[in-house]
Wavefront OBJ file of the C-alpha trace (Angstrom):
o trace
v 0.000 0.000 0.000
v 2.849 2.340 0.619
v 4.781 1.304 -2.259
v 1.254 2.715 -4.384
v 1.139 5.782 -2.335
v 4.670 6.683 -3.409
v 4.404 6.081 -7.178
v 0.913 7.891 -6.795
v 2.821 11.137 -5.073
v 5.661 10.505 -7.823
v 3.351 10.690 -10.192
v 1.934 13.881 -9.133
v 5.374 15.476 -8.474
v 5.824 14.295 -12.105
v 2.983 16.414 -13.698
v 2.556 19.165 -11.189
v 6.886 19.655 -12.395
v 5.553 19.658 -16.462
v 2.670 22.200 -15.259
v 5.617 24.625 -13.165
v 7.780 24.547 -16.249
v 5.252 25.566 -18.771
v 4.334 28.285 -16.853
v 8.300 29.508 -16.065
v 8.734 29.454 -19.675
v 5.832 31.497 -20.325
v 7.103 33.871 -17.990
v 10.052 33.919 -19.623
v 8.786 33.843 -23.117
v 6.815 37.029 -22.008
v 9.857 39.068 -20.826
v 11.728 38.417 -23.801
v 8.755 39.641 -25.744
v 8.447 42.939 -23.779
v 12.595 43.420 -23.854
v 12.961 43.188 -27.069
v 9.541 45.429 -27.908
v 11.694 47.924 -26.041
v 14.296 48.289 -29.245
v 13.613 50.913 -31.199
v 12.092 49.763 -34.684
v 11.442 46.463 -33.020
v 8.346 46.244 -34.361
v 9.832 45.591 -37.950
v 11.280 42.405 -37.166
v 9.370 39.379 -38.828
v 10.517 37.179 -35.869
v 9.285 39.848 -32.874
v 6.317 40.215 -35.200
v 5.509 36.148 -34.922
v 6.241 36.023 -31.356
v 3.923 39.228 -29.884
v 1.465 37.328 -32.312
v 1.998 33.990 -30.690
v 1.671 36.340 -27.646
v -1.769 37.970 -28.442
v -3.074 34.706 -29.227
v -2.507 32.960 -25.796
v -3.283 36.013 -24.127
v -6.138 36.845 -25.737
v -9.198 34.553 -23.934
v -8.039 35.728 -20.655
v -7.185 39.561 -21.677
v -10.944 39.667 -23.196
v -12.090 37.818 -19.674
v -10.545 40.381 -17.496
v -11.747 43.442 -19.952
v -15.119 42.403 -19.815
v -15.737 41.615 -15.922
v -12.839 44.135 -14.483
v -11.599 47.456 -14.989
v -8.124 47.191 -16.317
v -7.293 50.607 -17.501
v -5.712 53.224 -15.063
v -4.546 56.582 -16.555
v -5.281 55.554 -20.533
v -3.077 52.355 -20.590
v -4.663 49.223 -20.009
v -3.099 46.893 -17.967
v -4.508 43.418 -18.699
v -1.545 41.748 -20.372
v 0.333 42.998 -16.740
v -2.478 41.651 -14.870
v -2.689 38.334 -16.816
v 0.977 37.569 -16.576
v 0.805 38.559 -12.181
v -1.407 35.642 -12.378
v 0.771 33.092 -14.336
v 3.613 34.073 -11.896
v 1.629 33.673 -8.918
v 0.092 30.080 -10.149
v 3.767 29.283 -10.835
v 4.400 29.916 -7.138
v 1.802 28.025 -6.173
v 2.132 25.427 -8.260
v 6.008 25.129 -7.224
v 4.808 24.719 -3.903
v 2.616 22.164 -4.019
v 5.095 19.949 -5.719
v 7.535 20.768 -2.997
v 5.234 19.717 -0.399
v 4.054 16.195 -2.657
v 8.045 15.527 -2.945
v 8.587 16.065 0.954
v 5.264 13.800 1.105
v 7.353 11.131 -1.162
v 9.975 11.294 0.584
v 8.705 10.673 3.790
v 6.415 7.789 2.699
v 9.292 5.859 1.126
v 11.440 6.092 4.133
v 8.437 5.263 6.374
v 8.513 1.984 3.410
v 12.035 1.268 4.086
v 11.675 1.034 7.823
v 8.649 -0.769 7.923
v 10.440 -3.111 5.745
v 13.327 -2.956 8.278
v 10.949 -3.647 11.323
v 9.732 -6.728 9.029
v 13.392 -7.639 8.616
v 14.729 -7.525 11.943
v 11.299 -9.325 13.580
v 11.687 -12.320 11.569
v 15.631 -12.350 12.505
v 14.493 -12.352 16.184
v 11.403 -15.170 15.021
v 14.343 -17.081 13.429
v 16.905 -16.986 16.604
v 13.545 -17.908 18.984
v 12.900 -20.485 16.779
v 16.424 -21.753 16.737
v 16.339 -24.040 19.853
v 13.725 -26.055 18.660
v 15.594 -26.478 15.231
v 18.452 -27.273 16.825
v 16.960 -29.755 19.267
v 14.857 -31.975 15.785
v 18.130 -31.493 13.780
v 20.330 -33.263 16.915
v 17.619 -35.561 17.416
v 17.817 -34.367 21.171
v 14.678 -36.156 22.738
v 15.170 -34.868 26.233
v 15.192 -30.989 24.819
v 12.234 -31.713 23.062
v 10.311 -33.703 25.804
v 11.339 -30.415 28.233
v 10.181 -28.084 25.467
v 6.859 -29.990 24.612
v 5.867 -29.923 28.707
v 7.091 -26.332 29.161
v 4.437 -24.847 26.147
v 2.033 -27.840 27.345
v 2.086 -26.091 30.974
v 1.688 -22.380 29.797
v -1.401 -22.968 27.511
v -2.610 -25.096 30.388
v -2.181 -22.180 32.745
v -4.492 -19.373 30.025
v -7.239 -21.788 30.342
v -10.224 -21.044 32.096
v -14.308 -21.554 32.368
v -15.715 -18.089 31.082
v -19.294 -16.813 30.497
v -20.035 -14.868 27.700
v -22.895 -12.738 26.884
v -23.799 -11.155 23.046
v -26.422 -8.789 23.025
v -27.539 -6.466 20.476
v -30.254 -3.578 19.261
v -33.540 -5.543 17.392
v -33.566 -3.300 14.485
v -31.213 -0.402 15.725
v -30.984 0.329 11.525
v -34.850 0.955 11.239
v -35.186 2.804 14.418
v -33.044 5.670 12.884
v -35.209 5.901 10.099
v -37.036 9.589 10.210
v -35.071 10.444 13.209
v -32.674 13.582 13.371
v -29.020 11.932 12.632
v -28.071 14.103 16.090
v -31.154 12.517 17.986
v -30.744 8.940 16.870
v -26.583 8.889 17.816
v -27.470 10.933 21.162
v -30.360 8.067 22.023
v -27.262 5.616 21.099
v -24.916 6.880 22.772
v -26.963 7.192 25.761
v -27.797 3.103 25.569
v -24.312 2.726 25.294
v -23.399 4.383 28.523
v -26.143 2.233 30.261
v -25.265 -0.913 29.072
v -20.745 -0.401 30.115
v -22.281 0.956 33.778
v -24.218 -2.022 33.915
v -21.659 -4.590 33.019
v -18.613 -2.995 34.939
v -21.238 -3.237 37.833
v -21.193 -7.320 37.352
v -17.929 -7.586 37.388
v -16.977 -7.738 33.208
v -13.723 -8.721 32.029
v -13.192 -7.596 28.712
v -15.617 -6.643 25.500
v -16.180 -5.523 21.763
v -18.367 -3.348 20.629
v -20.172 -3.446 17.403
v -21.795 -0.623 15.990
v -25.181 -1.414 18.169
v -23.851 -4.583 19.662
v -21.844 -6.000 22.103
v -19.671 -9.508 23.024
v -19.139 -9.425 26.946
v -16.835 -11.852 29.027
v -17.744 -12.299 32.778
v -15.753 -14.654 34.888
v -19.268 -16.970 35.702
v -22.450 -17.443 35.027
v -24.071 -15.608 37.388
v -22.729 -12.480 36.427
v -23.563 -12.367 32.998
v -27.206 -13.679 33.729
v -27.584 -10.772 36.187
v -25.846 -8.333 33.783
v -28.489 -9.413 31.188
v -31.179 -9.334 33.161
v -30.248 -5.878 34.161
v -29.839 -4.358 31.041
v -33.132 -5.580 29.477
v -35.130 -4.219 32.959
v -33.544 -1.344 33.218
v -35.508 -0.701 29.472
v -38.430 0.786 30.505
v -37.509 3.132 32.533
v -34.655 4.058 29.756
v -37.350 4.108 26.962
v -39.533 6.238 29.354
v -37.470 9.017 30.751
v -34.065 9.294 28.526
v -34.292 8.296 24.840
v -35.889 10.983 22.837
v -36.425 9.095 19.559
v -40.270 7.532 18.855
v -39.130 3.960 18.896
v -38.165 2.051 21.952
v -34.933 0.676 22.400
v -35.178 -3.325 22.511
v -32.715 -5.959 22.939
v -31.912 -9.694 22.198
v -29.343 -11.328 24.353
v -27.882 -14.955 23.809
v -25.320 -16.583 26.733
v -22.791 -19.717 26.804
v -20.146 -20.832 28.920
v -17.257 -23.063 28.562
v -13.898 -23.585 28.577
v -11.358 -21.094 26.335
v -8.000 -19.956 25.926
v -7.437 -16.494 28.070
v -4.970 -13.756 27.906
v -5.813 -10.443 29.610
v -3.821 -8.886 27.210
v -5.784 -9.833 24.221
v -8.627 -7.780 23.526
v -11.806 -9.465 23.205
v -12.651 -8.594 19.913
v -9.324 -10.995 18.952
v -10.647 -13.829 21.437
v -11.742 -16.509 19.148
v -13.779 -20.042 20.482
v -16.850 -22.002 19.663
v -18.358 -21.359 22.960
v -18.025 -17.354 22.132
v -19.857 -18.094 18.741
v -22.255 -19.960 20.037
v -23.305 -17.067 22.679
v -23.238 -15.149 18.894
v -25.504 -17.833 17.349
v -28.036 -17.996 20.590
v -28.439 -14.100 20.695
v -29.057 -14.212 17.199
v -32.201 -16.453 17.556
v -33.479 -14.509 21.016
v -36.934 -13.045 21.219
v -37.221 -9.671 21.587
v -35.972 -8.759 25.560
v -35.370 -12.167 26.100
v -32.403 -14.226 26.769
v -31.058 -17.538 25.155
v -29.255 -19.441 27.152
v -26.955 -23.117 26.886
v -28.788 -25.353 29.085
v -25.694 -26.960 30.501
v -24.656 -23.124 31.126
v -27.734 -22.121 33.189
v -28.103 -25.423 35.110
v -24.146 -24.687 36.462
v -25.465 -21.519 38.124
v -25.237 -21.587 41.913
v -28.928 -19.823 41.747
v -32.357 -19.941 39.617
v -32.371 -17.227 37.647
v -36.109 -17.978 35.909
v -35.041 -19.810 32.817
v -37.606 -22.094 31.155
v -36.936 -24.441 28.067
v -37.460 -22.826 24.925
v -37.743 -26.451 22.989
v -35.410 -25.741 20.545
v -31.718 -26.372 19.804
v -28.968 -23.652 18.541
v -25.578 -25.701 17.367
v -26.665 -28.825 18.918
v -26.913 -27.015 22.634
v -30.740 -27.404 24.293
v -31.933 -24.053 25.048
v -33.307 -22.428 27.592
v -35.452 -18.865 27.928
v -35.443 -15.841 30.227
v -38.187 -12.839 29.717
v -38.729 -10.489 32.374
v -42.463 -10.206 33.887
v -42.803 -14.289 33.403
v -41.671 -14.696 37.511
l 1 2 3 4 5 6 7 8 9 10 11 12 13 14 15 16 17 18 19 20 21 22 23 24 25 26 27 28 29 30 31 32 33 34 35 36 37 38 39 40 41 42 43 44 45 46 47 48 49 50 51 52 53 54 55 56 57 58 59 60 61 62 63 64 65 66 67 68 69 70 71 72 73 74 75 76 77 78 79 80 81 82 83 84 85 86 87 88 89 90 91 92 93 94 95 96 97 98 99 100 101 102 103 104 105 106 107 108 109 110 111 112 113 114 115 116 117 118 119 120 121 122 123 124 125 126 127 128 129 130 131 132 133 134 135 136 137 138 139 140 141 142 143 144 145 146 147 148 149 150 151 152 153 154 155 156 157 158 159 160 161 162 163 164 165 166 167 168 169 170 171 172 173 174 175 176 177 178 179 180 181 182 183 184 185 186 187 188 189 190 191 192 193 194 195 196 197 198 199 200 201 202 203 204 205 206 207 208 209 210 211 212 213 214 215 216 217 218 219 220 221 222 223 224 225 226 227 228 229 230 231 232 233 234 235 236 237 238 239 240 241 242 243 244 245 246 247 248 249 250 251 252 253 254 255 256 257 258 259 260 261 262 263 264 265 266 267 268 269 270 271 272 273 274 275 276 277 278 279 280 281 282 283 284 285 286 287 288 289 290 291 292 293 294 295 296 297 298 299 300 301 302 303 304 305 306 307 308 309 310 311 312 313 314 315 316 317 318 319 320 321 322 323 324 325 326 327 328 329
């Protein structure tokens, strides 16, 4: 991409450079004109003759432009060749300029190139010497190296593994709700939801998440917490509809949950976390009523608590699931 940048900006330095030196010769071409128009009898010479004609001619639709909308005559003598040649020196100063700042621009991208491509270099040098050991250790056939190696990765993926909940929950119809609405209104109302929904789930004790546009992939570290966080969010929607959002539709959610077992890294943000338990919570918010919960059965039957689920008599990637809507207990 930066290698296309730079022949793009070459290019341009390229024809803004043919642009500046049609206009310096004009410039020049012009002064020579008016020089030798100074000689006496100058006006005699077939060759001063052809170029003030030359002259007139690419002159003349911008002379009869500035005659006709501006007053170029000051004390008898009119002045629109004058003005007309100001303005081909000061597009030749712009135009100079602009190329200057497009070859800086070049410049700067293809050294920016050359040390990315240094950064690429010298990271797959240090890839290569990490790498080394184990090469060494299946080149020399050195079981007891490998056997040591094996148990030490073995032990630190063991050690990132742990039983997380997560919880997807998103906007039913968040596009057609901003139909009609004032563009300011409908990303105020958002916003607003937004803002609800992070208090709420830094209140039950989230670990990480990822926004979508108008949805969001939570992790909690049980069950519990992303049931309650749920639950929450999808009560605290009536008084929300009532007394903050100012569009005419109501904000309603769907929210689907799964636990299981997955690879974690508090460093990794959670929009990089991937696992078919996190898809699944994906796949069961996807099929959720309308301010309802989906839930793995297995999931919700781990709980330390009831939490009002019923069986929704239907399966979602081969997982029974069950059903949560608020006003049923």
């Amino acid at each position: 991409m930066m290698r296309i940048q730079n022949l793009l900006l070459k290019a341009a330095v390229f024809l803004i450079g043919i642009i500046g030196r049609l206009l310096a010769l004009y410039i020049i071409f012009f002064l020579l004109v008016f020089l030798l128009s100074l000689i006496r009898g100058a006006a005699h010479y077939p060759a001063l003759q052809g170029m003030m004609k030359i002259q007139r001619m690419i002159e003349a639709p911008a002379v009869s432009f500035l005659q006709s909308h501006f007053s170029t005559k000051y004390g008898g003598t009119d002045y629109s060749s004058w003005i007309f040649i100001g303005a081909i020196v000061l597009a030749w100063f712009a135009v100079e300029s602009q190329r200057a700042r497009f070859h800086m621009k070049a410049r700067a991208l293809q050294q920016a190139w050359r040390d990315e491509a240094s950064r690429r270099a010298l990271e797959q040098a240090e890839l290569a010497e990490a790498v080394d050991p184990v090469q060494s250790a299946i080149a020399g056939a050195d079981r007891e190296k490998l056997l040591e190696l094996y148990t030490l990765t073995k032990r630190s993926l063991e050690s990132q593994k742990r039983t997380l909940s997560f919880l997807a929950m998103d906007v039913v119809n968040s596009t057609g709700m901003k139909v009609g609405e004032d563009p300011a209104v409908a990303e105020r109302d958002f916003r607003q939801y937004k803002q609800m929904v992070e208090g709420v789930i830094k209140e039950h004790g989230s670990l990480k998440a990822a926004w979508t546009p108008d949805g969001v992939m939570i992790c909690f570290p049980d069950v519990e917490s992303a049931v309650n966080a749920a639950q929450s969010v999808i009560n605290k929607l009536e008084p929300f509809n009532r007394n903050v959002k100012a569009m005419k539709s109501d904000f309603k959610v769907r929210a689907g949950i799964n636990a299981g077992i997955v690879m974690f890294d508090e460093t990794v943000p959670m929009e990089e976390m991937s696992s078919r338990e996190i898809d699944i919570a994906g796949h069961m918010q996807k099929y959720a009523g309308e301010n309802s919960i989906y839930i793995d059965k297995d999931a919700i039957q781990s709980a330390s608590r009831e939490f009002g689920f019923i069986p929704a008599n239907r399966e979602i990637d081969g997982r029974q699931v069950y059903e949560w809507t608020p006003g049923r207990f």
